[in-house]
VOBA-1610 file (N, C-alpha, C; in pm, whole numbers, padded with zeros to 5 digits, always signed):
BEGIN
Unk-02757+03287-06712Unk-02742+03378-06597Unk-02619+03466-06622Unk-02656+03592-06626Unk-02545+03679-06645Unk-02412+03698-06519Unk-02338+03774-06499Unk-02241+03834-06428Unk-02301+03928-06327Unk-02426+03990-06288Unk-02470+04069-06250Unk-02544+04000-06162Unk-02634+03892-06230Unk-02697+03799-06132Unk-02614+03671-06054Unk-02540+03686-06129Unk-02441+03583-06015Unk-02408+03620-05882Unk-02375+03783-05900Unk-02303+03867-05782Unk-02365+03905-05683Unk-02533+03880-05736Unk-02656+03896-05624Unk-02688+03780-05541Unk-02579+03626-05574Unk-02632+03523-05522Unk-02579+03537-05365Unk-02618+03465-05293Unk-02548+03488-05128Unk-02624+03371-05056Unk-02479+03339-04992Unk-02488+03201-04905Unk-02496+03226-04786Unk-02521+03132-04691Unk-02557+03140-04595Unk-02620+03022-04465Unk-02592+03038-04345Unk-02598+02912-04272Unk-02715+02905-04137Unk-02828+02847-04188Unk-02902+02856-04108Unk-02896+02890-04019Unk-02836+02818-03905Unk-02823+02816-03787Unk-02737+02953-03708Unk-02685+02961-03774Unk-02561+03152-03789Unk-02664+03223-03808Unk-02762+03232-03877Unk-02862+03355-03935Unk-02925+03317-03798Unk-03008+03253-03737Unk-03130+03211-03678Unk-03014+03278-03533Unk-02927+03223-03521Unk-02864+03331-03409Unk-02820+03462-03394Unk-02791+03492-03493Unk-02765+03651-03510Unk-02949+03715-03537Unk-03002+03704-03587Unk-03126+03715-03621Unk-03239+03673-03405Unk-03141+03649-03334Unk-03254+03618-03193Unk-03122+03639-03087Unk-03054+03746-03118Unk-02932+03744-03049Unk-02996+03707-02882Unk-03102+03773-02837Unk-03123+03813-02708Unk-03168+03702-02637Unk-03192+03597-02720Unk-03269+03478-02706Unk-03131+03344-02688Unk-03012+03375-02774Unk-02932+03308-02765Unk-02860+03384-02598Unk-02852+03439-02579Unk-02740+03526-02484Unk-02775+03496-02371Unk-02951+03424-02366Unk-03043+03388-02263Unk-02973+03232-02251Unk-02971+03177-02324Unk-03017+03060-02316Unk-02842+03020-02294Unk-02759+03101-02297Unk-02603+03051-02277Unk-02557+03085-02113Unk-02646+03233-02084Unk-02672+03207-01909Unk-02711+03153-01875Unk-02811+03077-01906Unk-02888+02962-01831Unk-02796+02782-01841Unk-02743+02808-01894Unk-02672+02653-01949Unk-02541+02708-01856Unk-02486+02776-01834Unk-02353+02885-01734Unk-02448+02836-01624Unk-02542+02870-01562Unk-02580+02875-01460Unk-02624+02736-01419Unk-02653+02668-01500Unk-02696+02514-01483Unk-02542+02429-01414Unk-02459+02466-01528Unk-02348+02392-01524Unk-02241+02414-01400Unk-02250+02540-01331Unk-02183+02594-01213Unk-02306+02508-01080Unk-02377+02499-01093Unk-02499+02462-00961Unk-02483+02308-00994Unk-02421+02226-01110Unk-02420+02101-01125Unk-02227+02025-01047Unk-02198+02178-01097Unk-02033+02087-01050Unk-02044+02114-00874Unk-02082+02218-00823Unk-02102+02284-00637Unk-02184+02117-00597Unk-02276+02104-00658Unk-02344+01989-00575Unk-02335+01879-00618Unk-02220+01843-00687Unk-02153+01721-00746Unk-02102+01693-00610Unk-02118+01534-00534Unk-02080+01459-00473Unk-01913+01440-00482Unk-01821+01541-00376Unk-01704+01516-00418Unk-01603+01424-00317Unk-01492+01319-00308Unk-01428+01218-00202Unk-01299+01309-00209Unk-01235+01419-00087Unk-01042+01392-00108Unk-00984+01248-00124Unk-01040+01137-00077Unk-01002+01017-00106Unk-01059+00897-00125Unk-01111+00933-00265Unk-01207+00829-00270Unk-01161+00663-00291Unk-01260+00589-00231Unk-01159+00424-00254Unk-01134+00383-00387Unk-01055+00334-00425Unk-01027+00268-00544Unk-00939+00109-00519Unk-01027+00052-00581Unk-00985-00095-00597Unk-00946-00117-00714Unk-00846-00213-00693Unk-00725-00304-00748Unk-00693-00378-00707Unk-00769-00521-00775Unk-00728-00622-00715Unk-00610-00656-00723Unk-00564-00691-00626Unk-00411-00694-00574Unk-00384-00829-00488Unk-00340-00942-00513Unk-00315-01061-00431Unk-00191-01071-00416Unk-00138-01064-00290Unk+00000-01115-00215Unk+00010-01265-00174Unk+00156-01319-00241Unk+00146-01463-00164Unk+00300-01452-00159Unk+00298-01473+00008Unk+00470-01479+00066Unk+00475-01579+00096Unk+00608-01708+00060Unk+00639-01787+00097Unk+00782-01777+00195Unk+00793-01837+00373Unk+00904-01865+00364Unk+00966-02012+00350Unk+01116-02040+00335Unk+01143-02090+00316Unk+01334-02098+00387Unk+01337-02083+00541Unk+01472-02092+00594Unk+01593-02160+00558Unk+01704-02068+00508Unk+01793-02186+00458Unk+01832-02188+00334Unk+01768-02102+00250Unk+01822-02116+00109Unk+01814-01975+00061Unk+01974-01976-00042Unk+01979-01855-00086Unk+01879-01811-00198Unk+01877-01683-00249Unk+01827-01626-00356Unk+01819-01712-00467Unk+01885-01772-00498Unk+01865-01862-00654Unk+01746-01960-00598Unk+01804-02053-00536Unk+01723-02166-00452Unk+01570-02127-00426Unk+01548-02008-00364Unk+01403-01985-00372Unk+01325-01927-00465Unk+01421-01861-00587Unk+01401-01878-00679Unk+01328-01991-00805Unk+01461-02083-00781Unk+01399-02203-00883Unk+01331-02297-00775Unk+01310-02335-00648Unk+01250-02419-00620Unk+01081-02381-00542Unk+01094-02217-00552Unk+00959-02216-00456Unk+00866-02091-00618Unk+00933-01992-00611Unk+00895-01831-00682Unk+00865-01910-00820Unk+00923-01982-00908Unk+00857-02034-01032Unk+00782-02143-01043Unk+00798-02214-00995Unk+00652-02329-00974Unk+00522-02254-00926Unk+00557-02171-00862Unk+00368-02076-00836Unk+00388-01973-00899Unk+00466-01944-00974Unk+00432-01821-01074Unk+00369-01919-01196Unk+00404-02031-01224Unk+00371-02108-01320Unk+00237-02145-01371Unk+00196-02190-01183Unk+00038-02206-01192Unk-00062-02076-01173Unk+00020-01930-01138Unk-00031-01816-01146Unk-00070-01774-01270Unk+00037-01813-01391Unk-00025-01746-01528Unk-00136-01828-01616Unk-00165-01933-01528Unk-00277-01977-01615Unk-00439-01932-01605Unk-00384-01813-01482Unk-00512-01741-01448Unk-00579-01613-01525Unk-00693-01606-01572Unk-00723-01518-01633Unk-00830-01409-01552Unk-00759-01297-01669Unk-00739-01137-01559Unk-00643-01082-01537Unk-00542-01214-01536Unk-00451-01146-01471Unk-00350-01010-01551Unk-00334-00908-01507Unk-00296-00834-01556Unk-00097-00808-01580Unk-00086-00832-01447Unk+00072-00845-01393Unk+00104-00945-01293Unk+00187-01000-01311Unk+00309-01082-01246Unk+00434-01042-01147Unk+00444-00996-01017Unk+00602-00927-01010Unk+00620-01042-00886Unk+00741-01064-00920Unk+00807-01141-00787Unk+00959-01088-00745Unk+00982-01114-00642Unk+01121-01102-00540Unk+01139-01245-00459Unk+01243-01281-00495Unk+01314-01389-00418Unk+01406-01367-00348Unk+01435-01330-00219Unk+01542-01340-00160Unk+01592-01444-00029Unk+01713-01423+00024Unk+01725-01525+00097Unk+01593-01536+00213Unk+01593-01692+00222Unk+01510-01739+00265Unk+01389-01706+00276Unk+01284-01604+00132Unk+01136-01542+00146Unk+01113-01542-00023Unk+01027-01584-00055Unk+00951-01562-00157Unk+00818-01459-00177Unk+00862-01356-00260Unk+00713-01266-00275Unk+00673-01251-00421Unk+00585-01277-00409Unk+00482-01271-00560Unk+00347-01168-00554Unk+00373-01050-00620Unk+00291-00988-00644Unk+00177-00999-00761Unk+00058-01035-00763Unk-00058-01046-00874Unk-00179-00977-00882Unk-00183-00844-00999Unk-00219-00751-00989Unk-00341-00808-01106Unk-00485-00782-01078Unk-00550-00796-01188Unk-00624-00712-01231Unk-00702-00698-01368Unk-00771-00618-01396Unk-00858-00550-01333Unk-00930-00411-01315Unk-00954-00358-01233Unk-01116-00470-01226Unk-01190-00456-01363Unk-01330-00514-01342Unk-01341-00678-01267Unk-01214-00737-01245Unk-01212-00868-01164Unk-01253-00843-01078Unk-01362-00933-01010Unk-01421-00917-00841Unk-01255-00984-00739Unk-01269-00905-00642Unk-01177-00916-00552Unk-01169-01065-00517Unk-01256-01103-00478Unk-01258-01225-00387Unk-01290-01327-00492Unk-01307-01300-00631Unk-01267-01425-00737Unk-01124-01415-00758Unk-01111-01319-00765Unk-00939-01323-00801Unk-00842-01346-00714Unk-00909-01335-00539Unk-00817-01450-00445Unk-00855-01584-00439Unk-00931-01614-00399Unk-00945-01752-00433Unk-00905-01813-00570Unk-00908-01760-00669Unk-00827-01780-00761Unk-00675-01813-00715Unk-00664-01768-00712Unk-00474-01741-00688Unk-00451-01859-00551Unk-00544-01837-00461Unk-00534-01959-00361Unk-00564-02090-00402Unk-00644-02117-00544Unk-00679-02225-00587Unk-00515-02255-00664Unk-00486-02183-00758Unk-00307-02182-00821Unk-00252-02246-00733Unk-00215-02175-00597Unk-00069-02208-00498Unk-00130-02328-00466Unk-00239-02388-00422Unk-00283-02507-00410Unk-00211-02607-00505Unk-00247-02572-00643Unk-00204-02676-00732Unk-00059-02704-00771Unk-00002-02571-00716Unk+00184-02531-00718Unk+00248-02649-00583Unk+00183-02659-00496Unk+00201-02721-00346Unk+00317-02836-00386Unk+00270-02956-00505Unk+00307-03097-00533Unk+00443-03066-00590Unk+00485-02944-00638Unk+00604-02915-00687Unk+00711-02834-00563Unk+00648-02797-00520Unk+00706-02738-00388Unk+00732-02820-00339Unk+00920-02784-00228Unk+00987-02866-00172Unk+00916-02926-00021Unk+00919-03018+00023Unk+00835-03131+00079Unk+00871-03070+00251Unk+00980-02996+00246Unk+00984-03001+00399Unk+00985-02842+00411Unk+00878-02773+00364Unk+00866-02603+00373Unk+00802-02629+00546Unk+00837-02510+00584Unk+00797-02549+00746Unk+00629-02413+00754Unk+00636-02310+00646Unk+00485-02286+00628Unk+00403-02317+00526Unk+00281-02319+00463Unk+00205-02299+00350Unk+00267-02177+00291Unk+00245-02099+00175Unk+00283-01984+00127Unk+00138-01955+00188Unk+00168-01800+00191Unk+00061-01717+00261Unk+00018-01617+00150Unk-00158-01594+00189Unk-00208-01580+00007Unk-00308-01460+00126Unk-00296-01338+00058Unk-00398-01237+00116Unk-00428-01118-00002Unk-00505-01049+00067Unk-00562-00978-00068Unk-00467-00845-00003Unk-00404-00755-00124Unk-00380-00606-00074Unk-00474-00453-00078Unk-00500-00456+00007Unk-00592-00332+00007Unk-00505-00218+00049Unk-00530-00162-00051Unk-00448-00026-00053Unk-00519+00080+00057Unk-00650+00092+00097Unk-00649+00159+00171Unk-00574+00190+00329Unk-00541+00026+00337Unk-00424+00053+00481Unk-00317+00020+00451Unk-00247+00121+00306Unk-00133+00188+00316Unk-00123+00305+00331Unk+00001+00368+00398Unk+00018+00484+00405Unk+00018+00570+00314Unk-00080+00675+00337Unk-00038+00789+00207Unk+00026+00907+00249Unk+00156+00870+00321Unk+00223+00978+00355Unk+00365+00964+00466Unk+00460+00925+00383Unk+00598+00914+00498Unk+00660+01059+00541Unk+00699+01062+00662Unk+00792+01172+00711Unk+00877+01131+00779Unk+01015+01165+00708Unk+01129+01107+00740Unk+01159+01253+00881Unk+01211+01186+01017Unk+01305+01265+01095Unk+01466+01219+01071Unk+01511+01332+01058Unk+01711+01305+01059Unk+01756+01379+01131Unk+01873+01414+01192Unk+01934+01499+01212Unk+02034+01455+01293Unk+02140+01562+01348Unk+02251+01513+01427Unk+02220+01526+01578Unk+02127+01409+01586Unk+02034+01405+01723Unk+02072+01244+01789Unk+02055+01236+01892Unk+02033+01112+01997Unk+01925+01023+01964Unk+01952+00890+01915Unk+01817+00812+01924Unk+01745+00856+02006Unk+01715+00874+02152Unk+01615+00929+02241Unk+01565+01056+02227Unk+01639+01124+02156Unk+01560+01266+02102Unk+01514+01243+01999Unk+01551+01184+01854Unk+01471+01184+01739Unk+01363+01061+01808Unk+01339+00973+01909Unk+01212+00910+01923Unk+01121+01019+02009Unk+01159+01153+02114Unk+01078+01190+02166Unk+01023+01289+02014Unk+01111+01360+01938Unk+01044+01429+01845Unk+00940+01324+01785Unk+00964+01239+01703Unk+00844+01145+01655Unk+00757+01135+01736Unk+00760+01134+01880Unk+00644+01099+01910Unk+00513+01216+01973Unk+00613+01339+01971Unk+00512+01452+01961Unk+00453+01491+01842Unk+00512+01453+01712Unk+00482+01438+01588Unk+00335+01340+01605Unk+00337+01258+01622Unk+00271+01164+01633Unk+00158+01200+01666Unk+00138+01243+01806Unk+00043+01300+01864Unk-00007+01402+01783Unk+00093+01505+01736Unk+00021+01624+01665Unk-00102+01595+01491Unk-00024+01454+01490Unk-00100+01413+01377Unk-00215+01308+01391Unk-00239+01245+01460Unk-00350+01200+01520Unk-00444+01269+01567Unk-00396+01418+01629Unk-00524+01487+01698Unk-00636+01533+01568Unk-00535+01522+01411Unk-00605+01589+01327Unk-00761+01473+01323Unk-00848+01560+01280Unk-00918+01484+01244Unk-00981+01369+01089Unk-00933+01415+01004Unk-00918+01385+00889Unk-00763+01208+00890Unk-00666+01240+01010Unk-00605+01143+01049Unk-00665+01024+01092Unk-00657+00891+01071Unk-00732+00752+01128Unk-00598+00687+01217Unk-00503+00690+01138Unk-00319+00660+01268Unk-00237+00696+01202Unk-00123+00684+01293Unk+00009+00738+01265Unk+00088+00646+01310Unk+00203+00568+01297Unk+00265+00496+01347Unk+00373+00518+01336Unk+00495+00511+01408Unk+00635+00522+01400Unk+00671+00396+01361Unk+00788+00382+01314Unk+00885+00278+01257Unk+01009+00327+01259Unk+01137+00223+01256Unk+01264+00292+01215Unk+01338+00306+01364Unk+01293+00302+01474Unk+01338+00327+01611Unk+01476+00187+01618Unk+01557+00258+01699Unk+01676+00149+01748Unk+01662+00111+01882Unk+01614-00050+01913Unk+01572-00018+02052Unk+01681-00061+02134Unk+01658-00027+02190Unk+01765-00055+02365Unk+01803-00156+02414Unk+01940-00171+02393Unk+02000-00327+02371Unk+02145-00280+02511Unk+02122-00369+02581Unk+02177-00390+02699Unk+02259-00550+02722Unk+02389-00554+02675Unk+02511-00635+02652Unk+02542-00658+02794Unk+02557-00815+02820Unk+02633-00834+02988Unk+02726-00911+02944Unk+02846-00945+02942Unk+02924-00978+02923Unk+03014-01085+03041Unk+02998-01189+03039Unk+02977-01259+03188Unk+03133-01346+03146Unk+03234-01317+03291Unk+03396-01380+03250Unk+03341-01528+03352Unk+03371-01620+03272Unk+03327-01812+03309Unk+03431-01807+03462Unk+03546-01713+03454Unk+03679-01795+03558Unk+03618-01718+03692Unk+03550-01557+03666Unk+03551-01517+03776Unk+03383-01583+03844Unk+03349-01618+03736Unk+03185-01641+03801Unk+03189-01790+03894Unk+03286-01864+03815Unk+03356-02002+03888Unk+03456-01952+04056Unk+03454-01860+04044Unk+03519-01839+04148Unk+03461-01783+04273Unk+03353-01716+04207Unk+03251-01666+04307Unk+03116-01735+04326Unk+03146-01897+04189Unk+03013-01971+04242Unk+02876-01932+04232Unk+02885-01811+04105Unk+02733-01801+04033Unk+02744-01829+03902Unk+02656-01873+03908Unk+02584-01962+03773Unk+02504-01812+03630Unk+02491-01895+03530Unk+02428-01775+03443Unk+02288-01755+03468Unk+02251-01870+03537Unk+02132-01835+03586Unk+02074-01757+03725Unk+02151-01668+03807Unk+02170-01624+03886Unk+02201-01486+03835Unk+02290-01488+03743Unk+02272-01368+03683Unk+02127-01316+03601Unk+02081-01414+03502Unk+01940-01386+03477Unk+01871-01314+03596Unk+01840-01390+03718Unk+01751-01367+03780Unk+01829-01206+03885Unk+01955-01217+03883Unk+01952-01076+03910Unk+01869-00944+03838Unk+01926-01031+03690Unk+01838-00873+03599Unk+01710-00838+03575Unk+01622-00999+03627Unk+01555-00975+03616Unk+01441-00947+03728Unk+01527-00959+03863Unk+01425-00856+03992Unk+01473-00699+03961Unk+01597-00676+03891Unk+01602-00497+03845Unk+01510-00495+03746Unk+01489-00504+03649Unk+01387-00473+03558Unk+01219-00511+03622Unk+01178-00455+03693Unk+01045-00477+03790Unk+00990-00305+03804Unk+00884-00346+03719Unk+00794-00155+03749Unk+00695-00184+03835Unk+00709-00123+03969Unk+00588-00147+04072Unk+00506+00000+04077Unk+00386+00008+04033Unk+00328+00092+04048Unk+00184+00155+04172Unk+00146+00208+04251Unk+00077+00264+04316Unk+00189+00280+04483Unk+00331+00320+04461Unk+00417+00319+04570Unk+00356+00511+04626Unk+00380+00518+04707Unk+00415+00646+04799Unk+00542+00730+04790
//
């Protein structure tokens, strides 16, 4: 093969030729796949919040009376102990503080919920014989469902009156409940109304009332009678 016939050879890619060669046919068929794919995402089934599970098991122990170490080594590691022999389990988190034990146990998402509590309730069961003998509850074993947590704090501050930052919250409140997309709103954080009597023993001895006389003074003033004129 000479130099002349070499220069006549020419390559080439099916599928490139067969499209350039039916341009009008390709240009068709890329609107139609455009048009498929826009009418597939519009009537795609969409959630702003769709549920998602994670199994999530809470077990709070209290335990009155003992500091942070103490509920530490005598309540928080004996049931974390019989917690890791559970499988699934993904995470472990605990907090010990005075007088409360919390153990968080997070498992894989494909674990069924209610194997993976009873699971964990079967554990603290078997943790019980190591646990100190005079706990005055069971540890308390529940599942966490994230859907009744809040997805959304709003802090009020300002250089306001407890009774004004509670009336603002609570028009807040209202304004966010009326939404409809809202299920509740709850306040927290309020300082409530604490009323100090301060009672002297020499003068009450002198006038011959008792503390229980005072009770019952405060408590015919504190009386809401309603349907008066």
């Amino acid at each position: 093969m000479n130099s002349q016939e070499k220069n006549k050879l020419t390559r080439e890619f099916g599928l490139s030729s067969l499209s350039v060669n039916n341009r009008t046919s390709v240009i068709i068929l890329t609107f139609m796949i455009a048009i498929l794919g826009i009418t597939s995402y519009i009537s795609m089934p969409k959630e702003s919040f769709p549920e998602v599970v994670f199994p999530t098991i809470y077990v709070g122990t209290p335990y009155p009376g003992n500091s942070p170490v103490d509920m530490e080594n005598l309540v928080t590691r004996p049931i974390e102990k019989e917690l890791k022999g559970i499988t699934g389990v993904d995470n472990i988190t605990s907090t010990s503080i005075q007088d409360y034990s919390t153990i968080i146990v997070e498992f894989a998402p494909e674990v069924d919920l209610s194997k993976a509590l009873q699971d964990v309730k079967d554990a603290v069961d078997q943790a019980k014989s190591e646990l100190p003998t005079d706990l005055d509850e069971d540890p308390n074993v529940f599942e966490i469902n994230l859907q009744d947590l809040p997805i959304m704090y709003i802090n009020i501050s300002g250089d306001y009156s407890n009774d004004e930052l509670e009336e603002y919250a609570e028009y807040l409140q209202d304004e966010i409940e009326a939404l409809s997309e809202t299920q509740e709103a709850n306040i927290s954080g309020l300082l409530n109304r604490e009323i100090q009597v301060n009672a002297d023993p020499y003068k009450m001895e002198a006038r011959e009332v008792s503390f229980s006389d005072i009770q019952n003074a405060i408590a015919a003033e504190n009386v809401t009678i309603s349907g008066g004129n």
